[in-house]
Each structure stands twice: as structure tokens, then as C-alpha cells.
N, C-alpha and C positions, 0 to 999 in steps of 0.2 A: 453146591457143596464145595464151593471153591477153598472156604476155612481147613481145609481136610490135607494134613499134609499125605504124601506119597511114602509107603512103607520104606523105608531102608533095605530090609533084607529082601532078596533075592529068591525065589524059586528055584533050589538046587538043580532042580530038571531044564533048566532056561538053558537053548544052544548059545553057543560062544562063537564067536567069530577069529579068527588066524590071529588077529591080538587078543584072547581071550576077554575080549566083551561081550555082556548080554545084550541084547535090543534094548532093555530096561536104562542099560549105563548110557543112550544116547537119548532119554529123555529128561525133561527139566520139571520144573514145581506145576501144578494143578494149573492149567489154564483161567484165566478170567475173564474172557472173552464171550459173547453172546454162545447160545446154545447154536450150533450149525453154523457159524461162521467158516468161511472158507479159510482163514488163515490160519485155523486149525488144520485142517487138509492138509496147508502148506508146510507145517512144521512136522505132521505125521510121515509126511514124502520126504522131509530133510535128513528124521530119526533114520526112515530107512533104508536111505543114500548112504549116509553115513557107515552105517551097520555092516551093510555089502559089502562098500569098499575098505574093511577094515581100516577105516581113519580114526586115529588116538583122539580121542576127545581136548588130551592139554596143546595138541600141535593146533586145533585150531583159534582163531579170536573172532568172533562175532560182532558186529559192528551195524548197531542203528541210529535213527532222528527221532521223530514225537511222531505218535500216532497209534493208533489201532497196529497196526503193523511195525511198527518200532515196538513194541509190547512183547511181540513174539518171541523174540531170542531167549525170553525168560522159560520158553515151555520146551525147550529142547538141548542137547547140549549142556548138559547143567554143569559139568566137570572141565567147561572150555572158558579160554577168558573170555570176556566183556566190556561192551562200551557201550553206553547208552547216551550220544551226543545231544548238542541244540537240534533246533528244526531246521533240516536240508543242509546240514554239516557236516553227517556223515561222510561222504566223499573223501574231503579233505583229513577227516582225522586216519579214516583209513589209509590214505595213502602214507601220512606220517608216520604211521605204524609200521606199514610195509617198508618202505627205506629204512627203518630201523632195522626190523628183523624182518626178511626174507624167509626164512626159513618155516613160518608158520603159514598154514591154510586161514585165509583171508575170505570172510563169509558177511559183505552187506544185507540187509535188508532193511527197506524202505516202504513207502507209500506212494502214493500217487501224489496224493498233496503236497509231501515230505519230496520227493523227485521232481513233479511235474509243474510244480508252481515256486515255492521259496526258494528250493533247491536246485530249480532248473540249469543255474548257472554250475553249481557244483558237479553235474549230472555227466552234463556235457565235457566238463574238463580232464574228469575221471575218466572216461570213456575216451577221450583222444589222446592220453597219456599211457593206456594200453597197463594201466596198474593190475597186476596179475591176481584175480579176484573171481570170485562169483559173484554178483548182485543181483540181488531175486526182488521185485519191486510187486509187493502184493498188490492186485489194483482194483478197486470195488467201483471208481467214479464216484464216492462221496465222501464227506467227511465227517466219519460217523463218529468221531469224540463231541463234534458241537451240533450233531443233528440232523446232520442230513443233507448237509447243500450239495450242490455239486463240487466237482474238481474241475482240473483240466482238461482231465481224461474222458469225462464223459461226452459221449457222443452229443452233437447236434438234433435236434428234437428228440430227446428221450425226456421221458416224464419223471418227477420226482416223485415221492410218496403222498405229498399231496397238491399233486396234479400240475406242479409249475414246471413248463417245458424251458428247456435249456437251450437258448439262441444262441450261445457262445460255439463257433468251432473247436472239436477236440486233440489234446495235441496225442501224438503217435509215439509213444517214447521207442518201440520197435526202431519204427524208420529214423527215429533221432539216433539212437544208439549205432544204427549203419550208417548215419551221415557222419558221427560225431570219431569214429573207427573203430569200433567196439568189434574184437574176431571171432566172439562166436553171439551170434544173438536168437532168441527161441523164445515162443511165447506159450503158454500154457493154462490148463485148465483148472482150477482147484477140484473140481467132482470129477478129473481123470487122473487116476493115480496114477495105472498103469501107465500112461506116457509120461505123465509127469516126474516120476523118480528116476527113468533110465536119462531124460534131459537134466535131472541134478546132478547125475552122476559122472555125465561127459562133462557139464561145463565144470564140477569140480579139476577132472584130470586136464581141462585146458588150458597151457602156458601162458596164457595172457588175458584181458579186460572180456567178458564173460558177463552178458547179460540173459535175464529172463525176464518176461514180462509174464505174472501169472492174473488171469481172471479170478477174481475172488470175491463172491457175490456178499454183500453187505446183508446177512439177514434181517434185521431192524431198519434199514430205509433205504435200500434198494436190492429188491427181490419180489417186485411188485410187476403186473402185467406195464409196458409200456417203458421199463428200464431196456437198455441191451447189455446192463453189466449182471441179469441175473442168472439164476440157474438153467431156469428154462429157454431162454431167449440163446444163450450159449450153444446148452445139446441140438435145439432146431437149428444155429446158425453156424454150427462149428465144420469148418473146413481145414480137416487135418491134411496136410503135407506130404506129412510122413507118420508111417509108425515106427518105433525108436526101439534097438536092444542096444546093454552096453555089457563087453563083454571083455572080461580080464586077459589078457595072452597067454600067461600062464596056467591059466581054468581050458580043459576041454571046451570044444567049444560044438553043439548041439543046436544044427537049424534045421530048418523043414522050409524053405524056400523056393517059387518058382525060378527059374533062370530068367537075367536081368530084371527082377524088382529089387536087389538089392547091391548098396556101394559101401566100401570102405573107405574110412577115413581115419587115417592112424593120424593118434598125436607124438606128440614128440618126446613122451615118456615110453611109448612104445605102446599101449593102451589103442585098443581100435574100439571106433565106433561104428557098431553097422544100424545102416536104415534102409530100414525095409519101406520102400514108394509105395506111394499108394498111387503117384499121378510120375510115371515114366519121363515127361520130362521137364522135372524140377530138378537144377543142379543148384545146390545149397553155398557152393561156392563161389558162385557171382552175383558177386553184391547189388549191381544194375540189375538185374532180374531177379534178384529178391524184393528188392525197392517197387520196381513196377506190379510184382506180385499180388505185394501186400495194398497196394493203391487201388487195383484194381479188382478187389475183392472187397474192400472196405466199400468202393463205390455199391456194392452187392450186397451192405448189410450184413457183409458175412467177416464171424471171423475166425482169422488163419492162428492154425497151433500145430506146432512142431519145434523141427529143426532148420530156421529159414538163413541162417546164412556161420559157414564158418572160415575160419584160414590157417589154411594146416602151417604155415610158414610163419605163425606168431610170435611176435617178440615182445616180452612184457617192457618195464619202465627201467628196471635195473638195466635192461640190454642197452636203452636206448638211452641211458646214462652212462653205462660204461662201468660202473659199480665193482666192487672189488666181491669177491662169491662171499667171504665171512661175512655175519649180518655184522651190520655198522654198530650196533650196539654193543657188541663184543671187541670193540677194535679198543686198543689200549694209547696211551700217551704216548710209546714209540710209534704206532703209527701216525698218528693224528699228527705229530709234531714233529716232523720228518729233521730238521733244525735249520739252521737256517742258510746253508746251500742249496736244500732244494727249494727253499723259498723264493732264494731269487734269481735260480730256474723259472720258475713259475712266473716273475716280475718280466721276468727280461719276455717273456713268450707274448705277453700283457701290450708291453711297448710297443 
């Protein structure tokens, strides 16, 4: 019933959030996505990330490539801007955005195929440029608009839907994203919500390049015995970290915690994140032992969802340009054309 538009009007009884939105104003038009797809999951966690953290839907832009997963930005957020770039392009248009206007919440989403193959180069750039963003990279291990093949991401002997096993090694965008300097990086589950929105909701409040990798089982050609990107293969293989609350400063704040399973991590808006351990000693903040973590779990078939690495000391792109705080797009002819004294200031420094 995808033809079916979404009511306009509202349920006078719908709670409002501190900017007086419903949960309803942070969803977008009728999915058209398979029945059970996981990147519905992903956009249902983003609705209501959003919602919580009272974020204006026009302060964000949303930004994807080509794919199953480039698709989504259409089913959430309807009242935010949008791009809908080439394949593995996004990166770079979002960062042009961001140089312009700073001042907006910067929301990628991508694919595996779209990230981990055409785009790899982009991936990586974005990530070592520390562009102050979320990038949520749905990832199924196939590429379900042409049928089914594999991607990059898919594991080494996993079987496809009909039965050709994949000799290719798979590439990790986790550990790429920590090689590449990405500060806060977490991977997640599409059939857990519960972790997965309170990790939308930190990397949204984190100053700087903010990845996730979310598992998102491809229901039409991999969700089959013999994948590891399905559902089932997940819940048996899933080795959580942590479990994640995200909790405002100004909100009361209400735990029921034993002493030392849980750390604080404040960011730099003033916003703390607490994680509650599950394994005592995981410290999220060293990158070298997140890295060996995650390698060493992989060798185990298993995989890691959480919060596996962040850095409270992050500096996004504008820091590490030097950026003047007005967004650049608002800067006028007097500034831009300072005249031609400070020109050749500028010349002489050149020489």
C-alpha cells in the first residue's frame, strides 16, 4: 500500500516534544522498501532520536548516494532538507555543505556498496577530515537493487541466496573508520532498537566525524541460513560491549546501576553519555584496543555492537581550518573582499 499517502492532520492527543513536535512531524512519505527490511528499523531509531532530543527538523540536511539505503532519507524527516547525490559521492557533497553552513545538523546515510566499494575513497577522506556529522552506513552485504550479489562487506565464506559462497575477504568499515580518525565509531543492530537509538543519539550530540555501522539484514537475498548479515545469525552472534543510555543534563537523571559498570563521557556541549558495561574492561576510548577488539572477535564469528571507540577532545573540520563561527554562506562582499591591503598581506606571507 505504498500508493497511500500519510494523513496530514495530526491526532490532537499526540505528545509534543520541548519544540512542540509530534513524533508524526519527524516521519517522512510511506516507505517503499521490502516488507521487514531493516532499514526501516533504521529510520524508525532516527524518527525517534530525533523526537527525544528535540531537534527542529529544518536545522537538519540529510544527505545520501544510490541504493536501497540512499532511499531512506525519503521515509523520515520529511520537513528537513535533502540531497540525494551520485553513487559514493555523498561524502564530498556533504562536506560542501558543511563549509557552507555550519550551523545545520549534517545527517549521511549510505550503503555498503555506496561506502564500501565506489565510494571507499570518499569514505575514508570524510572520516580523516573529522567533518562534523553522523554517518549511519545501513549494511546488509548485498546489493539488493541488482539482486543479490555480494558487496565488500560481506564476510568471507557466507553463502548467497542461491548458494554461491563469497571467496572475496570482507572489508571492516568499523576499523577503517578508526584507522581513517573518525571520533566516535559504533556499530549496531537493526532488530535492537533499544541500543540502537540511544547510539543515534550520542553520535548526533558529538562535535565532530561520527560513524555507525548498522547491521541491516536484507530481507529478499540475504536473510537466509548460511549469510552472517542476517537476522538470525546476528542475535546468536551478537556481542554487545556495552549497553548505552543517553541522557540530557538538564533532564533529571534516574539509574538503577551496580557500582563500577558504569562511565561517563561528557561531550563538549555539555550532554553526557553514560554506558553501562557489560564486560568491565572495555575502555571505548582507546582506539589500539578497540581495533584489536574488534579483530579479535571477528576471528570468533562474532559480532561486536556498541559503543567501541570515542574522543572526548574532538575537533571537527571548521576547527582544523580555522573557519570564521558565521556560516560562510551568510558572509557578505565586505567580508569576502577584504580590499586590497589585505591582499597583499596575504601575498607578502605567500613569498
Amino acid at each position: 500500500m505504498t500508493y497511500l499517502a500519510k494523513p496530514k492532520l495530526h491526532h490532537p492527543s499526540l505528545a509534543q516534544n520541548k519544540v512542540c513536535y509530534t513524533r508524526r512531524d519527524y516521519e517522512g512519505r510511506v516507505s517503499t522498501l521490502c516488507a521487514g527490511c531493516g532499514h526501516d528499523s533504521i529510520s524508525a531509531a532516527i524518527i525517534q532520536a530525533a523526537f527525544e532530543m528535540d531537534v527542529e527538523p529544518h536545522r537538519v540536511a540529510k544527505l545520501s548516494g544510490i541504493g536501497c539505503s540512499s532511499k531512506t532519507p525519503d521515509y523520515f524527516l520529511g520537513n528537513s532538507h535533502g540531497f540525494n547525490t551520485v553513487h559514493g559521492r555523498m561524502p564530498s557533497v556533504l562536506t560542501g555543505a558543511n563549509l557552507a553552513n555550519r550551523s545545520l545538523l549534517y545527517l549521511g546515510v549510505s550503503g555498503d556498496g555506496d561506502s564500501a566499494s565506489i565510494g571507499i575513497g570518499q569514505f575514508a577522506h570524510v572520516m580523516r577530515r573529522g567533518v562534523n556529522m553522523v554517518y549511519i552506513l545501513e549494511n546488509n552485504g548485498v546489493y539488493g537493487l541488482t539482486k543479490g550479489q555480494f558487496s565488500a562487506t560481506a564476510d568471507q565464506g557466507s553463502k548467497s541466496k542461491k548458494g554461491v559462497v563469497n571467496s572475496d575477504s570482507p572489508i571492516d568499515t568499523v576499523s577503517l573508520a578508526l584507522q581513517m580518525g573518525a571520533t566516535f565509531v559504533a556499530r549496531g543492530f537493526s532488530g535492537d532498537k533499544k541500543q540502537l537509538v540511544p547510539i543515534i543519539k550520542a553520535a548526533i550530540a558529538h562535535p565532530g566525524a561520527a560513524f555507525i555501522d548498522v547491521v541491516s539484514p536484507c530481507v529478499a537475498f540475504n536473510n537466509h541460513p548460511g549469510s552472517t548479515k542476517s537476522y538470525d545469525y546476528v542475535r546468536e552472534h551478537n556481542e554487545a560491549v556495552n549497553r548505552i543510555d543517553f541522557i540530557h543534563t538538564k533532564q533529571e537523571i534516574v539509574v538503577d546501576y551496580a557500582e563500577g559498570q558504569v562511565i561517563e563521557v561528557e561531550q563538549h556541549d555539555g550532554t553526557i553519555l553514560l554506558l553501562r558495561k557489560l564486560h568491565r574492561d572495555y575502555d571505548p576510548h582507546n582506539k589500539i584496543a578497540a581495533m584489536n577488539y574488534i579483530t579479535e572477535h571477528q576471528a570468533k564469528g562474532e559480532v561486536v555492537t556498541g559503543l567501541l571507540y570515542v574522543d572526548n577532545n574532538a575537533k571537527d573540520l571548521h576547527e582544523h581550518l580555522n573557519t570564521v563561527a558565521m556560516p560562510l554562506n551568510t558572509l557578505g562582499a565586505k567580508e569576502l573582499s577584504p580590499g586590497r591591503a589585505a591582499l597583499e598581506k596575504i601575498n607578502q606571507r605567500l613569498r
